[in-house]
N, C-alpha and C positions, 0 to 999 in steps of 0.2 A: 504494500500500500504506500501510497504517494499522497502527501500533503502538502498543500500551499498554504502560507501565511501570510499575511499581510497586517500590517501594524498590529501584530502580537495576538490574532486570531484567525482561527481558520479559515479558509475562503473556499478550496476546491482541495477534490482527492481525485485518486486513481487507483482502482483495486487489477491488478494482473497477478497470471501465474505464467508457470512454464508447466506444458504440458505433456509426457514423455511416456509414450509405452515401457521405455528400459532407464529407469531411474538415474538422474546424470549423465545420459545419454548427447549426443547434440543432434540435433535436427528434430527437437520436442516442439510443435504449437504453442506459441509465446501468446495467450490470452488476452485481450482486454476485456474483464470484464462488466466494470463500470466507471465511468469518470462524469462528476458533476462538479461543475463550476457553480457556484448564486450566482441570479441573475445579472447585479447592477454590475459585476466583475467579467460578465459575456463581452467576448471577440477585445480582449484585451492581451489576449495572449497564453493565458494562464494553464487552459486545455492543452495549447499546444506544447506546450513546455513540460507539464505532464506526461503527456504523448512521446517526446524527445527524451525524455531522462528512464521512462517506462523500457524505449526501445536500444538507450543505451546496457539500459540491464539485458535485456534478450539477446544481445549482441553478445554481449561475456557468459550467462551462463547455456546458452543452444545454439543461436545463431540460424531456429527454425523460423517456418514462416513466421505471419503475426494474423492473429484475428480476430474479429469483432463482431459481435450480432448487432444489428440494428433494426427497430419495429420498421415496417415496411411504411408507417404513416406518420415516420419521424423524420421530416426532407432535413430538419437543418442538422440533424447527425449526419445523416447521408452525406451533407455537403460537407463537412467539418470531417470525415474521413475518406472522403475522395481528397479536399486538399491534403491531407497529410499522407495521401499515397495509398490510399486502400482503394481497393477497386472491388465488384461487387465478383465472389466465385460462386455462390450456390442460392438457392432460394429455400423455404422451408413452408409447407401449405400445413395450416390447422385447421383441425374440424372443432367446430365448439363442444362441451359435453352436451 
């Protein structure tokens, strides 16, 4: 987990794993699994800097891909990880209970 601060309290996290069929392995699924910025704090930077120091860690301990779920009816995530390089590989269809 990843936290930002700003004048001595929290603003935004980032929760990631490394994901690896063979424990300590390299080429594991480097996670994002959640990152919120507060609002007044959006498109300041803070996401991405998150996003950057998250994929400086996947760099050292896999060096696998990276990825990220995003609800299908959330554009401005969409957008906010197409800029930082994610591009869209699979889709997922639910059925309601």
């Amino acid at each position: 987990m990843y936290l930002a601060e700003l004048d001595g309290a929290p603003r935004a996290f980032l929760i990631a794993e490394v994901e690896s069929e063979r424990p300590f392995a390299a080429g594991g699924t480097c996670w994002i699994h959640e990152v919120y910025v507060q609002e007044e704090f959006r498109r300041c930077g803070i996401g991405s800097a998150l996003v950057a120091r998250a994929e400086e860690f996947f760099r050292e301990a896999s060096g696998g891909r990276r990825a990220v779920r995003v609800e299908a009816s959330n554009r401005a995530a969409q957008r906010f990880w197409k800029r930082a390089g994610f591009s869209e590989r699979a889709r997922v269809l639910e059925k309601p209970a």
